[in-house]
BAKE-73730 format. One record per atom (N, C-alpha, C): residue number from 1; residue in three letters; atom name; y, z, x. Coordinates in steps of 0.02 Angstrom, whole numbers, padded with zeros to 5 digits. Layout:
BEGIN
NUM, ala, CA, Y, Z, X;
...
REM end
This chain:
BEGIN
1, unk, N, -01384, -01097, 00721;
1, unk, CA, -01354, -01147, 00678;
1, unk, C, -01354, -01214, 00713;
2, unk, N, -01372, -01280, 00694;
2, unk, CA, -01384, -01306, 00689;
2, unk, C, -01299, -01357, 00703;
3, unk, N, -01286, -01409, 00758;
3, unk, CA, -01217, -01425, 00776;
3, unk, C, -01248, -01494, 00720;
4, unk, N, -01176, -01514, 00680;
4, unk, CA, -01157, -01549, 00644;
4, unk, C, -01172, -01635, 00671;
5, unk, N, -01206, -01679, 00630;
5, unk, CA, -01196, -01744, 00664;
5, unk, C, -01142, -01781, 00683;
6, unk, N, -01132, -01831, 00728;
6, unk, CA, -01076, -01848, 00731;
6, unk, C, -01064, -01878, 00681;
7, unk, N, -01002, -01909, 00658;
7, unk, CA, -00991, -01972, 00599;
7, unk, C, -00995, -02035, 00606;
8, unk, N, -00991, -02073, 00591;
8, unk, CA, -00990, -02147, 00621;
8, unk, C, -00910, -02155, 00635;
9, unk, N, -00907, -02182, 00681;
9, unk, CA, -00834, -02224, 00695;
9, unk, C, -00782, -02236, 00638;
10, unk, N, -00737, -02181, 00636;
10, unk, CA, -00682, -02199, 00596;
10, unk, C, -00608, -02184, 00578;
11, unk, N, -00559, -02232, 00555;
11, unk, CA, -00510, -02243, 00587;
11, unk, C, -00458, -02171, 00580;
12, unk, N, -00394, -02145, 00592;
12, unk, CA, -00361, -02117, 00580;
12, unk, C, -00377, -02093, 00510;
13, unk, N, -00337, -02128, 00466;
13, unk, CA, -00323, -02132, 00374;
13, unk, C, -00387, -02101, 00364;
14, unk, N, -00438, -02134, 00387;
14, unk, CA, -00521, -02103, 00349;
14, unk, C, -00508, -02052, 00342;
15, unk, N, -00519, -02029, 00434;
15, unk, CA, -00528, -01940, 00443;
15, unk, C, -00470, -01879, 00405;
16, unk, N, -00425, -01929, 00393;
16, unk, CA, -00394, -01893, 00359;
16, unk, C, -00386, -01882, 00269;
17, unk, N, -00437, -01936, 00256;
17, unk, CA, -00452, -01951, 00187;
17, unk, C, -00513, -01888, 00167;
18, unk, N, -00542, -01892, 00222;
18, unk, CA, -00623, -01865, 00234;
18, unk, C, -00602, -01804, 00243;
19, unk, N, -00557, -01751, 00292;
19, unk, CA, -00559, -01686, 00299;
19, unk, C, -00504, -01685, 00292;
20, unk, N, -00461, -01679, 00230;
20, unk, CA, -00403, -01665, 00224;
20, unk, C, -00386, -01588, 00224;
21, unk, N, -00320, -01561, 00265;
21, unk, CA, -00298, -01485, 00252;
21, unk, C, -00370, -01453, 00298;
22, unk, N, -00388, -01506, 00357;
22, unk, CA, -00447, -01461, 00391;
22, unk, C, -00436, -01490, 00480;
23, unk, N, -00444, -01445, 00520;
23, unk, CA, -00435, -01466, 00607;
23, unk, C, -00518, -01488, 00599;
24, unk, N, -00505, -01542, 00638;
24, unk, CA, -00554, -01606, 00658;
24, unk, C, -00535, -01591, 00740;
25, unk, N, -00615, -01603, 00774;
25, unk, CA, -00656, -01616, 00845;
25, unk, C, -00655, -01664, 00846;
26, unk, N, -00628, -01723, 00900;
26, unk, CA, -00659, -01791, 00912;
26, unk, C, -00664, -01796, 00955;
27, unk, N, -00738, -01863, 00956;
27, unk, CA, -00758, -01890, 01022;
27, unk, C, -00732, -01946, 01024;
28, unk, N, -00771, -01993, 01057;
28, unk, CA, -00765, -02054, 01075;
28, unk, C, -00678, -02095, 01041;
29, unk, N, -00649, -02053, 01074;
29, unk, CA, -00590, -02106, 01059;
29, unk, C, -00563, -02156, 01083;
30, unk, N, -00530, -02197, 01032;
30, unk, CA, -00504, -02275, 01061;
30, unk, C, -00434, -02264, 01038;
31, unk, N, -00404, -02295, 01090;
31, unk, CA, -00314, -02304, 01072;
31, unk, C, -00282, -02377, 01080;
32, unk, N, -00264, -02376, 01053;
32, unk, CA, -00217, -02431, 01049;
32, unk, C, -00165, -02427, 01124;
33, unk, N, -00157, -02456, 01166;
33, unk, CA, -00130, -02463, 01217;
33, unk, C, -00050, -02448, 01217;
34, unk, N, -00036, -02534, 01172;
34, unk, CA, 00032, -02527, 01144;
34, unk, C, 00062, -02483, 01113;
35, unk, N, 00028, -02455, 01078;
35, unk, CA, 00059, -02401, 01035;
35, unk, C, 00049, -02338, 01035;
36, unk, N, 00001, -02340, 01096;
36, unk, CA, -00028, -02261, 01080;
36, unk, C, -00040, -02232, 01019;
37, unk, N, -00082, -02272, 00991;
37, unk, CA, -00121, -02226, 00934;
37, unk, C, -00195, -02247, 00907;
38, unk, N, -00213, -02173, 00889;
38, unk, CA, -00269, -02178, 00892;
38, unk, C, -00305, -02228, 00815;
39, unk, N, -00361, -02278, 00875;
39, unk, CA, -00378, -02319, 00803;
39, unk, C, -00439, -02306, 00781;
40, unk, N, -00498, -02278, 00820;
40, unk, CA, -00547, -02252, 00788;
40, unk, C, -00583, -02196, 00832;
41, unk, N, -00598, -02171, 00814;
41, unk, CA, -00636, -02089, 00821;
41, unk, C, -00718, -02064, 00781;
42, unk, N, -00763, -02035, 00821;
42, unk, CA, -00799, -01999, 00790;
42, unk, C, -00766, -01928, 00760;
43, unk, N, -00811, -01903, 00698;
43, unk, CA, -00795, -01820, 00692;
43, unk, C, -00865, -01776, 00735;
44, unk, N, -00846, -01725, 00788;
44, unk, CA, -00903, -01694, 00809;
44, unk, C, -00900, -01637, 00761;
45, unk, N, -00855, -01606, 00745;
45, unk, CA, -00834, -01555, 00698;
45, unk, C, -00779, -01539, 00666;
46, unk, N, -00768, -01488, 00624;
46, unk, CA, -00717, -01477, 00570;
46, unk, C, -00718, -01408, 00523;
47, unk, N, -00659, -01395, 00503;
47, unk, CA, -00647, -01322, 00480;
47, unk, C, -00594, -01317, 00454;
48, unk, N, -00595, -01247, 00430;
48, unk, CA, -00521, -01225, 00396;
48, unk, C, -00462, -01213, 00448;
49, unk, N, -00488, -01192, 00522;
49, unk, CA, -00474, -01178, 00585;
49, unk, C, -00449, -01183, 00626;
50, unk, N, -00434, -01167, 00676;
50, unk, CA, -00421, -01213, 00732;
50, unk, C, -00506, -01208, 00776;
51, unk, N, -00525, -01157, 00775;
51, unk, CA, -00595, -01145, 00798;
51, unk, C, -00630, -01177, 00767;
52, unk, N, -00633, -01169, 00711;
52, unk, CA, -00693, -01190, 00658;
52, unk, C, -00737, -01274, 00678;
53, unk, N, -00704, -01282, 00693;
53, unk, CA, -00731, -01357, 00716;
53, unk, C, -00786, -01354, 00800;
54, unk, N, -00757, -01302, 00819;
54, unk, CA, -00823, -01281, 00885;
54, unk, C, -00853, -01221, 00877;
55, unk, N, -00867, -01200, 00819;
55, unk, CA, -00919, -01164, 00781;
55, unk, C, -00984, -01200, 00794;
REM end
């Protein structure tokens, strides 16, 4: 099987717009210093899972 492309760069809200009710893999993350939180992210993977996303 064939590993999933990454996504393009995107923010919190997206990924959660995008795989809602699903555990998300991320790479390349950026945080906000001040606030500690995360402002944008790739998806490497995703599932119903907690695994499913490193399937």
């Amino acid at each position: 099987m064939e590993p999933e492309p990454l996504t393009e760069r995107l923010t919190w809200e997206q990924i959660c717009r995008r795989y809602p009710d699903q555990w998300v893999a991320l790479v390349e993350l950026d945080w906000n210093d001040e606030t500690d939180e995360l402002t944008v992210a790739r998806v490497a993977g995703h599932g119903p899972n907690r695994r499913a996303p490193f399937d």
